[in-house]
C-alpha positions in Angstrom: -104.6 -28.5 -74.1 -101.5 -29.8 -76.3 -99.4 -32.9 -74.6 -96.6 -32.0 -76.1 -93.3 -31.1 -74.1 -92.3 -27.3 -74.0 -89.1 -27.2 -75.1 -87.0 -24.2 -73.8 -85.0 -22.2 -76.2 -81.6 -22.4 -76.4 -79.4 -19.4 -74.9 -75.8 -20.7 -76.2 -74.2 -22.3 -78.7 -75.1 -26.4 -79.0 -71.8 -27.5 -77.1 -71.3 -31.4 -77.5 -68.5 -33.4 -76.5 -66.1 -33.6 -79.2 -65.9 -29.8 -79.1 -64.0 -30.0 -76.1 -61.7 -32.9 -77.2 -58.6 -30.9 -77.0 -58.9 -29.7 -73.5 -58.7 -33.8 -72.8 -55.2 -35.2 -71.8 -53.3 -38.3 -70.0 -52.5 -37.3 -66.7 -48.4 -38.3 -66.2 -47.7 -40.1 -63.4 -46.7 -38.5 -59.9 -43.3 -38.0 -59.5 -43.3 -38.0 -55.1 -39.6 -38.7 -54.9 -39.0 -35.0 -54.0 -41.0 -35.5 -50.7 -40.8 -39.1 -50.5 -37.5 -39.6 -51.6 -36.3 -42.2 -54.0 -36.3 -45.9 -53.9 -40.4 -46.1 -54.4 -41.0 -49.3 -56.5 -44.1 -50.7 -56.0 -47.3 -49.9 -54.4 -46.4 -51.4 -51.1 -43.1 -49.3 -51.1 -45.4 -46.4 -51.7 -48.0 -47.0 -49.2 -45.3 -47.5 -46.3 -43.8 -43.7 -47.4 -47.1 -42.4 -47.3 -47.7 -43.7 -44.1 -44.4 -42.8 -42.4 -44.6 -38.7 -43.7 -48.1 -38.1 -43.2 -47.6 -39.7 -39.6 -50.7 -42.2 -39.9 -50.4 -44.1 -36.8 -50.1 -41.0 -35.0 -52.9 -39.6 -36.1 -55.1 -42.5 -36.1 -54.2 -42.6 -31.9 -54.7 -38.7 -31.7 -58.3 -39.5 -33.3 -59.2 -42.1 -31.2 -58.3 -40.4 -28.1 -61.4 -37.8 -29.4 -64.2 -39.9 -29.8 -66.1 -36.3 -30.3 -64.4 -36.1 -33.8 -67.4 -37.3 -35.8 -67.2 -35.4 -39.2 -62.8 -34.9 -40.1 -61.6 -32.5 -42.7 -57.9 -33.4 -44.2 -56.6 -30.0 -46.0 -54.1 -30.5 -48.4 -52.1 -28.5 -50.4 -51.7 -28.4 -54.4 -48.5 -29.8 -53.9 -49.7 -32.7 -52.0 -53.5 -33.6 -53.2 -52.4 -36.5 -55.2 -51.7 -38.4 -51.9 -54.9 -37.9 -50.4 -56.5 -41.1 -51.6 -53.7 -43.3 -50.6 -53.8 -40.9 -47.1 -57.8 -41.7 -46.6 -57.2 -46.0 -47.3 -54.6 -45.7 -44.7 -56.4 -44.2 -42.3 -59.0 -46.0 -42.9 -56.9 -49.2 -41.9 -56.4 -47.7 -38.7 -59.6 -47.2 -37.8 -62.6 -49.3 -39.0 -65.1 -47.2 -38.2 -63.8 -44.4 -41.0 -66.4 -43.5 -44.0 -65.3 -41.9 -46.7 -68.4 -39.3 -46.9 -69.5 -38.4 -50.5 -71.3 -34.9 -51.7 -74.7 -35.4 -52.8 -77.2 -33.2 -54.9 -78.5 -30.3 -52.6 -82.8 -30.3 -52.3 -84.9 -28.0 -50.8 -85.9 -29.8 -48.0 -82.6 -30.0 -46.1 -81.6 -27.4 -43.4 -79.6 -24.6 -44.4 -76.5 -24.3 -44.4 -73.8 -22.6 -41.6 -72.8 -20.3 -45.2 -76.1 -18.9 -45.5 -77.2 -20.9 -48.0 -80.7 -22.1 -48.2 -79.4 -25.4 -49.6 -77.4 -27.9 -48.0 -73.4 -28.3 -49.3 -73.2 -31.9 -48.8 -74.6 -34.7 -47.7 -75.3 -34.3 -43.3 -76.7 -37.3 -42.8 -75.2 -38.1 -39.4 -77.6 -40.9 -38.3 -74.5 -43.8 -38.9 -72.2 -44.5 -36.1 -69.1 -44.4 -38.3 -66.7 -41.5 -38.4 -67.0 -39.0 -41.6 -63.9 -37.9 -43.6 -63.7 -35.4 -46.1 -61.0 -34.2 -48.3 -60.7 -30.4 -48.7 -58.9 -29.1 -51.9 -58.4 -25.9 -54.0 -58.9 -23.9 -50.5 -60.3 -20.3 -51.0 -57.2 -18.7 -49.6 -53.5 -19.1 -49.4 -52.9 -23.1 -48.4 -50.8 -22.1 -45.3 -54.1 -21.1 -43.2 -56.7 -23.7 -42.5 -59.9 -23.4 -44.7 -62.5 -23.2 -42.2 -65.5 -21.9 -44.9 -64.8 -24.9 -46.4 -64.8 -26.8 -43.1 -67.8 -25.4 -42.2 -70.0 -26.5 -45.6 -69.5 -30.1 -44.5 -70.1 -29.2 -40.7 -66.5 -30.3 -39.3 -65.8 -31.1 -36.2 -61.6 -30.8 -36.5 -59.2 -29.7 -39.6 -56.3 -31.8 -40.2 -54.2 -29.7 -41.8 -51.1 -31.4 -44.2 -48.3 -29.5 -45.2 -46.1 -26.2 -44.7 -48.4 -24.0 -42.5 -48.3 -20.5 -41.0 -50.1 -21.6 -37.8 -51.9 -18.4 -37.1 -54.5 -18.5 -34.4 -58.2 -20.8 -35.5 -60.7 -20.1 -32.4 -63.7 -21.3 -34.6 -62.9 -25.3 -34.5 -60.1 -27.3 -33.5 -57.1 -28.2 -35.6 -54.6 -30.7 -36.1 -50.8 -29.7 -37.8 -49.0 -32.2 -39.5 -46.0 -30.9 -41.1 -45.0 -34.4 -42.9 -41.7 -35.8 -42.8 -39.7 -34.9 -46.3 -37.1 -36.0 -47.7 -33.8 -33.9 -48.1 -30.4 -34.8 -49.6 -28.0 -33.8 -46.4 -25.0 -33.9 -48.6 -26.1 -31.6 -51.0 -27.1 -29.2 -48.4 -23.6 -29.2 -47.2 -22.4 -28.7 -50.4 -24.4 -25.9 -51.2 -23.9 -24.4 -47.8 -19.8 -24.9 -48.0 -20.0 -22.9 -51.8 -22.0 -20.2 -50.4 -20.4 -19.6 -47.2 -16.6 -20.1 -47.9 -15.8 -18.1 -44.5 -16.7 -20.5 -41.1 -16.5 -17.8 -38.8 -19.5 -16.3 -40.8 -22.8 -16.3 -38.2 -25.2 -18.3 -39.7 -29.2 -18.8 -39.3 -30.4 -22.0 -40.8 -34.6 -21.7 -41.1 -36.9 -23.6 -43.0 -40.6 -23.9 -43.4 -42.5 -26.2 -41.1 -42.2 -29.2 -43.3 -38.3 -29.4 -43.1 -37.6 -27.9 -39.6 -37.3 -31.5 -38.4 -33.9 -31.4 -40.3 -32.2 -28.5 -38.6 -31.0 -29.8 -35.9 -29.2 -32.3 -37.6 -27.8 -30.0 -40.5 -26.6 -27.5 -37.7 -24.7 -30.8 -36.0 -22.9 -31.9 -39.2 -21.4 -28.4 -40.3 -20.7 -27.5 -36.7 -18.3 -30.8 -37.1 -17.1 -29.0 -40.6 -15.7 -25.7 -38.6 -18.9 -23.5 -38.6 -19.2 -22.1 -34.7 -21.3 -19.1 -35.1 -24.3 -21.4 -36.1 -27.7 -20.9 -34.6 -31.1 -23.1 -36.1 -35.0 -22.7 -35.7 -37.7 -25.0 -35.0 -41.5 -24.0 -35.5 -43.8 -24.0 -32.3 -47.3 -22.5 -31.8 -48.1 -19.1 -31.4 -49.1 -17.9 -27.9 -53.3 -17.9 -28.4 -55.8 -18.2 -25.4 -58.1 -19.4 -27.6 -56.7 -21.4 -30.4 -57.1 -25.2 -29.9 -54.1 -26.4 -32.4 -52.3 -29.6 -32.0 -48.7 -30.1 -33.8 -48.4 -33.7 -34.4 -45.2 -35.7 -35.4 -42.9 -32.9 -34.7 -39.7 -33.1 -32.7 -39.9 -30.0 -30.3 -37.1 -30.8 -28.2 -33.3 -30.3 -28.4 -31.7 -31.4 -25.5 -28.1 -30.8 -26.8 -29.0 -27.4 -27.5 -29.9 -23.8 -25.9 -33.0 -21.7 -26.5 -31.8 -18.4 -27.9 -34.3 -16.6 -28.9 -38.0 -16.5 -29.8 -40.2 -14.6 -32.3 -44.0 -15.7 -33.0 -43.9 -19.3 -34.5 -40.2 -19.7 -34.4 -37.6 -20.7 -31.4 -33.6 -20.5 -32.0 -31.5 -22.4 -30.5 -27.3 -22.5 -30.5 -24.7 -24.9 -28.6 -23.7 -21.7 -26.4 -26.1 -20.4 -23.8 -26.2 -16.9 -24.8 -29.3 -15.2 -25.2 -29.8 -12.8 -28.5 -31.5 -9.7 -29.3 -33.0 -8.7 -32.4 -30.7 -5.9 -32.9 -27.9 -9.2 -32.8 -29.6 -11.6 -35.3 -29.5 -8.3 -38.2 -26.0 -9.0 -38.1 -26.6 -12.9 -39.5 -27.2 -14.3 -42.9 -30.0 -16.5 -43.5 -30.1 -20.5 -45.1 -33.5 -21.1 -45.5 -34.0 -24.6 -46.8 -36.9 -24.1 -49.5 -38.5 -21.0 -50.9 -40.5 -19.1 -48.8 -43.1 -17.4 -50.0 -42.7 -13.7 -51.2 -44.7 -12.4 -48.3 -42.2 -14.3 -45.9 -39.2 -14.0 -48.0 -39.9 -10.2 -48.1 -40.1 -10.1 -44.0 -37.5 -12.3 -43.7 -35.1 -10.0 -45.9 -35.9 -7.4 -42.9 -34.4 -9.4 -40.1 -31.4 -10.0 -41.3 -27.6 -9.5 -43.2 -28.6 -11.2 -46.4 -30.8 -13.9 -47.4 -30.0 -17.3 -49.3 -32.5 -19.7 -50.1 -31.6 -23.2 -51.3 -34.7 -24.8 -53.7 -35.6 -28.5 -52.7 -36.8 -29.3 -55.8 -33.6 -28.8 -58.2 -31.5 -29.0 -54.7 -29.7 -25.7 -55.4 -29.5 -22.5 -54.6 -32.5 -20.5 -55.7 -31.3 -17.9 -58.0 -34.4 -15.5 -57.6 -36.6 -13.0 -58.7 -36.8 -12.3 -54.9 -39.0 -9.6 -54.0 -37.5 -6.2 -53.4 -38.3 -3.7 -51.0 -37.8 -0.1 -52.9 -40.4 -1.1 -54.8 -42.5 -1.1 -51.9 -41.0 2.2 -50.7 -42.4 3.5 -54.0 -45.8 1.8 -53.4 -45.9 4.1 -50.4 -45.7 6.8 -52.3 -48.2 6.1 -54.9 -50.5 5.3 -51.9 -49.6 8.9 -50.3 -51.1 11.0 -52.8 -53.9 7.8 -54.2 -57.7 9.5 -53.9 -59.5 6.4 -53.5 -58.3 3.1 -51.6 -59.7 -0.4 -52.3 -59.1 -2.5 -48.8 -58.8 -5.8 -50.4 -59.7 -8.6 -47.5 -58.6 -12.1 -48.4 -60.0 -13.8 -45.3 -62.2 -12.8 -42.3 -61.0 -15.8 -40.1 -57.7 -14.3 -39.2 -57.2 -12.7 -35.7 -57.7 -9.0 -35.4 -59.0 -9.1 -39.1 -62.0 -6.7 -38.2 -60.6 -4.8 -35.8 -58.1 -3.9 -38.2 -60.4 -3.3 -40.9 -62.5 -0.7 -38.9 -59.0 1.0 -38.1 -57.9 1.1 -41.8 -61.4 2.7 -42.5 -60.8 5.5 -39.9 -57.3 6.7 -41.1 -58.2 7.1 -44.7 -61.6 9.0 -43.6 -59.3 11.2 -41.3 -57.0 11.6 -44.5 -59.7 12.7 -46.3 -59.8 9.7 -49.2 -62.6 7.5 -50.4 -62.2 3.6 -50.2 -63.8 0.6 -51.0 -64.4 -2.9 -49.5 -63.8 -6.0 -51.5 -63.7 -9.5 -50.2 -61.7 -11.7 -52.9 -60.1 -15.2 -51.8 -57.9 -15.2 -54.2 -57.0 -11.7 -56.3 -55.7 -11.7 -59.3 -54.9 -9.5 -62.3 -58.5 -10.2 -64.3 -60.5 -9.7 -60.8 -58.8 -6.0 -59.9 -58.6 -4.7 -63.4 -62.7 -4.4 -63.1 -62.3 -1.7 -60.4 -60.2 1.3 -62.3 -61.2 4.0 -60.5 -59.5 2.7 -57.1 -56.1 3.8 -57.4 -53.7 1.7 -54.7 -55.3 -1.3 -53.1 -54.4 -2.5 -49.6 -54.3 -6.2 -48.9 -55.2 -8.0 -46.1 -53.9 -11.3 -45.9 -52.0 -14.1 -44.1 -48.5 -12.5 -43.4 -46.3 -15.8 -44.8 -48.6 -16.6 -48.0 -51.2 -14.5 -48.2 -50.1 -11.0 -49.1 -50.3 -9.9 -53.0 -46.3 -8.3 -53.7 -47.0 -7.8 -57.2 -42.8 -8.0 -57.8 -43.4 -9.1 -61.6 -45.4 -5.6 -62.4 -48.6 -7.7 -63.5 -51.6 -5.6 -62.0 -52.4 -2.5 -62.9 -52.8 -0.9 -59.3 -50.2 -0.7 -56.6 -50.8 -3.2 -54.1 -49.9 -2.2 -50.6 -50.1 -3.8 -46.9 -51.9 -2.2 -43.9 -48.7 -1.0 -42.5 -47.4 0.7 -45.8 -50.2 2.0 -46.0 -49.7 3.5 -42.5 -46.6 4.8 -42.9 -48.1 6.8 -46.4 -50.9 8.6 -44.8 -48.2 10.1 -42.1 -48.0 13.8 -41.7 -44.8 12.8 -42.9 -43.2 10.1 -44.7 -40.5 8.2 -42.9 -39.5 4.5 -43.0 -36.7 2.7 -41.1 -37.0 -0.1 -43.3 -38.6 -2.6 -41.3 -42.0 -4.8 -42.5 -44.3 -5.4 -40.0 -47.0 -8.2 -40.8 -48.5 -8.6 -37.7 -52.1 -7.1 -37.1 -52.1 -5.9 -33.6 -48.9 -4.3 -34.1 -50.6 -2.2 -37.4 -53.3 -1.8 -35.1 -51.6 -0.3 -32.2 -49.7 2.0 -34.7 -52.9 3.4 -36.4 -54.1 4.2 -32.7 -51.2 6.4 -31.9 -51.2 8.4 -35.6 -54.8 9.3 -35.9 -53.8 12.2 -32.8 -51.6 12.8 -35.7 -54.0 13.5 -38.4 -56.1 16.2 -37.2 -53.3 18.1 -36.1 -51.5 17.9 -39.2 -55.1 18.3 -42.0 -54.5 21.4 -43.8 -57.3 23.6 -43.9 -57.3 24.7 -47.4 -56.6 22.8 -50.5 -53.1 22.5 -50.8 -51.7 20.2 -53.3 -49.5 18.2 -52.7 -46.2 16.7 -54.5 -46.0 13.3 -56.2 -42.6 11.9 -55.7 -43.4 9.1 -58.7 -44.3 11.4 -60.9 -42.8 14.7 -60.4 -46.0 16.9 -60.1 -48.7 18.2 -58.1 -51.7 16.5 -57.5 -54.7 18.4 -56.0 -57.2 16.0 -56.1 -55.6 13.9 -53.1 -58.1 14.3 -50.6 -61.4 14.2 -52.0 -63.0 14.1 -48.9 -61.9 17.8 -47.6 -64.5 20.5 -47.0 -64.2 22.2 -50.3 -66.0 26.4 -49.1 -64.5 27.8 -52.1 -66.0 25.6 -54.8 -69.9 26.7 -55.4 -71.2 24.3 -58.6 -74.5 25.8 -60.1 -76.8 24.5 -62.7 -76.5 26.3 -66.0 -79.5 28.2 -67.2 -80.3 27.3 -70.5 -83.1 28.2 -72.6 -85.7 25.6 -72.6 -86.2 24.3 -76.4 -89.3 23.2 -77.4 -87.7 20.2 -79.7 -85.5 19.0 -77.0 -85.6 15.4 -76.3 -83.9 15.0 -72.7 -86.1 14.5 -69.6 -83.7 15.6 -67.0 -81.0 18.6 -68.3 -77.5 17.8 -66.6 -74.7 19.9 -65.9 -71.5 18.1 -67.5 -69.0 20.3 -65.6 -70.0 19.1 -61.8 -67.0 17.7 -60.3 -68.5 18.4 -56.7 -71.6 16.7 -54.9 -72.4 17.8 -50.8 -69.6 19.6 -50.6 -66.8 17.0 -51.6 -64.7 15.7 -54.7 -66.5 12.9 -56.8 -63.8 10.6 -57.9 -66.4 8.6 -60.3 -67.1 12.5 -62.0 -63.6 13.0 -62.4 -62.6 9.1 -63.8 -65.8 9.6 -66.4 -64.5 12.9 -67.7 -61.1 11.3 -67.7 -61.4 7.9 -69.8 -61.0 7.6 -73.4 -63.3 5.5 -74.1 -67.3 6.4 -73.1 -69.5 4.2 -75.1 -71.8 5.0 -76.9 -72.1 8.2 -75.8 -71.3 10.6 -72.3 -73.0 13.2 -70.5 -69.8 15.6 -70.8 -69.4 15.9 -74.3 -70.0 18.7 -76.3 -72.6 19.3 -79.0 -70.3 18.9 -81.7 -68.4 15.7 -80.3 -71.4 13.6 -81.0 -71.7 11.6 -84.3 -74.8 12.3 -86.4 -74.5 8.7 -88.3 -74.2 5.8 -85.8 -72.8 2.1 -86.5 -74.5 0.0 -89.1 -76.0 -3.6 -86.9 -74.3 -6.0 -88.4 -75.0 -9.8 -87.8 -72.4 -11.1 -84.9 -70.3 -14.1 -85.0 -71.7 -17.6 -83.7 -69.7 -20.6 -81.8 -67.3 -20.9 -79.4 -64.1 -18.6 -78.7 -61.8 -21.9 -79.8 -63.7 -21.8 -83.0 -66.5 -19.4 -84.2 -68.4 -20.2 -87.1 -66.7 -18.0 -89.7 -63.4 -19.9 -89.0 -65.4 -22.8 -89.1 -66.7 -22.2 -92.6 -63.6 -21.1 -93.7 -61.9 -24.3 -93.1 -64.4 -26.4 -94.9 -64.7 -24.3 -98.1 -61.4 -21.8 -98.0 -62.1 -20.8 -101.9 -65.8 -19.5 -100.8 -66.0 -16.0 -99.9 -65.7 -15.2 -96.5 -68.8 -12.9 -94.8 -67.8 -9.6 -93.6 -66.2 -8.6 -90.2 -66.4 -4.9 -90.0 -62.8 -5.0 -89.6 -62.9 -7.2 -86.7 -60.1 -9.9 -86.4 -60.7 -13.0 -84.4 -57.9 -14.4 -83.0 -59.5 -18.3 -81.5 
């Protein structure tokens, strides 16, 4: 037998390094002076910033106060990632015993992984007596929530999570909030404030994310010394969970000076007047909100009160918009009303209630008599949904403050809806007082009480019914319904002895068991079928087909023929078939 090395074959075009050359570039420096503030000018400067907004020291105590914290995950955001090495050597000064852990090539041999997997993640050795740390980034799901699939590849045994956060409830492992300390421009603020709001008897809500909450209090105190008395400010605490196991660290949750007002999920108000309000009172406020929510939040938020005014830290001025809009989701409902098939679209299963939702969701569109589909996507966007045509209206399941696909700048192709829209469209009837309810249990509870609705209110025969988008009738809304009236029979057709087909088909069956197929009707309805369809007629079929022609070869940046073209351009170029390339 020949000693020779079997080579495989090659699959692909021969790739080498100076192909991608231009994908190569310096990366810029770090401008941190719009969370660290200025004044930064050398690496000591820098490392004493770091250390006083990530709230090193305190962490470090927190850590060694749980000597059952072996293996530590530090999230951080996109916004923040190019801290976390100067975040680890800190740390790392504060407690000897830290190791940086490193990912190592996966074998056979190891356990499995908690994901399934039959290969380990990363490296488990646990055999030293040092601490691990590990540095998660580019989460798969909206950086506000706590990554615990990722937490789990590397076996954690707490999340330390860095950044703006929407604390909902983690029961799976504990976690560790801290919000960081960043810097804001106070006179700015009250410049902004004073253009915006020329009238001080105005009531006033001043908000921010978690990362600047430490300021209100201090922002409420200055312009309550400019005139403003109808003032009233927020500070972030956690959620009421039995089993969450969240700490908030270096976070000022007292106000000493000032009253509790009023309290809604993660966020207490407080004024200098001990008067308690309703939410019926704070509709009658406008909103500050230092920084830019996210749609999602800026949408709800838009809900509970007057008006809205967000002022951006980053160019310190008032944010000027697109802001999401909420006719557009009115209209969303009504897409979803008369939609025959539903895609639920789940972004994360470790949110409370997710399933019970999900199983809730699935039982109102069965009772509506719609199809739907289940996809789990971390992050959705426009390439991943456009595969899935024939699902007409998605509904999203996400994080209520980032997690929640608005679609405000018309890019997908599909509605996107939330579980409560999508509520309120498969009503007997369609009413909506305006508000936007994010929270689970509350879409939950409401599902409960329509589905007595929905068998009262089912029409027995199939009555279409009217698109307020469009202006028509649409009969095809429920495929699901018991269709009596609809009796599909196979064609008899003489049997020809020169016939090629194995299995004769009838091209007009738009019912199977007794219900609409959805996938029959989108077939029939596309334009484009291929290289051929089941539904055409005799005489739509082409008696020539296509000539092969030989394909292009190379990358999309540069294929061949362009290739060729450049080094001899008076040559004759090959043929196309009409094709232009655009690399």
């Amino acid at each position: 037998m020949s000693e020779a090395v079997l080579v495989p074959p090659a699959l692909s075009t021969n790739q080498t390094e100076e192909t991608f050359t231009f994908q190569q570039y310096e990366l810029a420096a770090q401008d941190r002076a719009s969370h660290l503030g200025p004044g930064i000018k050398d690496l000591a400067s820098l490392k004493e910033r770091i250390s006083s907004y990530y709230s090193i020291k305190c962490l470090a105590e927190h850590l060694k106060s749980h000597p059952e914290y072996r293996s530590i995950t530090l999230q951080f955001p996109d916004d923040l990632l190019f801290d976390s090495a100067l975040v680890v050597e800190e740390l790392q000064a504060q407690l000897p015993d830290l190791q940086c852990a490193r990912a190592e090539a996966p074998t056979q041999t190891e356990a499995a992984c908690s994901c399934g997997s039959q290969k380990a993640c990363a490296d488990s050795d646990t055999s030293s007596d040092g601490r691990r740390i590990w540095i998660l980034a580019d989460t798969a799901y909206s950086p506000c929530c706590v990554d615990e699939v990722a937490a789990e590849h590397v076996q954690a045994d707490v999340v330390v999570h860095f950044g703006d956060t929407c604390l909902n409830p983690v029961e799976t492992l504990p976690v560790v909030y801290i919000f960081g300390e960043p810097y804001l421009d106070h006179a700015k603020v009250l410049s902004a404030f004073a253009e915006r709001y020329a009238d001080k008897e105005t009531k006033i809500c001043l908000m921010a994310d978690a990362s600047y909450s430490r300021h209100m209090e201090s922002l409420a105190r200055e312009l309550s010394e400019l005139g403003y008395s109808n003032l009233v400010f927020t500070d972030v605490t956690l959620p009421d969970s039995p089993n969450a196991a969240a700490t908030i660290l270096g976070a000022c949750d007292s106000h000493p000076k000032f009253h509790k007002v009023y309290a809604s999920g993660d966020r207490v108000y407080y004024a200098d007047a001990e008067h308690l309000l309703t939410e019926e009172q704070l509709q009658s406020f406008e909103l500050f909100h230092i920084g830019v929510p996210p749609d999602p939040r800026l949408l709800f938020l838009s809900t509970k009160f007057q008006g809205v005014t967000a002022y951006d830290t980053r160019n310190q001025q008032i944010a000027k918009g697109p802001f999401p809009a909420m006719m557009r989701r009115y209209r969303f409902m009504h897409v979803a009303r008369t939609a025959s098939t539903i895609g639920i679209l789940v972004n994360t299963l470790s949110l409370k209630s997710t399933r019970s939702l999900i199983s809730s969701l699935v039982e109102l569109i069965r009772s509506c008599g719609k199809k739907h589909y289940m996809f789990v996507v971390g992050k959705p966007n426009v390439a991943k949904l456009a595969n899935f045509e024939p699902v007409d209206v998605w509904c999203v399941l996400g994080c209520g403050h980032g997690g929640i696909v608005l679609d405000h700048a018309n890019e997908f192709y599909k509605p996107i809806v939330t579980p409560y829209e999508l509520t309120l469209a498969l009503a007997p009837e369609l009413s909506w007082t305006g508000a936007w309810v994010v929270d689970f249990k509350a879409v939950i509870d409401g599902i409960n009480a329509d589905l007595g609705l929905q068998s009262d209110a089912m029409p027995a025969e199939n009555v279409p019914e009217f698109d307020a988008v469009t202006g028509k009738y649409v009969g095809n809304s429920r495929p699901l319904r018991e269709i009596h009236h609809l009796e599909i029979e196979s064609p008899q057709e003489p049997i020809t002895t020169g016939g090629t087909e194995l299995v004769k088909k009838f091209s007009g069956a738009l019912t199977i068991g007794s219900t609409v197929s959805t996938s029959a009707q989108f077939l029939q309805a596309r334009q484009w079928t291929g290289l051929g369809s089941d539904f055409n007629t005799e005489d739509s079929y082409e008696e020539e087909g296509a000539t092969v022609e030989e394909g292009l070869a190379g990358v999309a940046r540069g294929y061949q023929f362009d290739v060729s073209n450049a080094e001899h351009p008076d040559s004759d170029s090959p043929k196309t078939s009409g094709r232009v390339i655009n690399p």
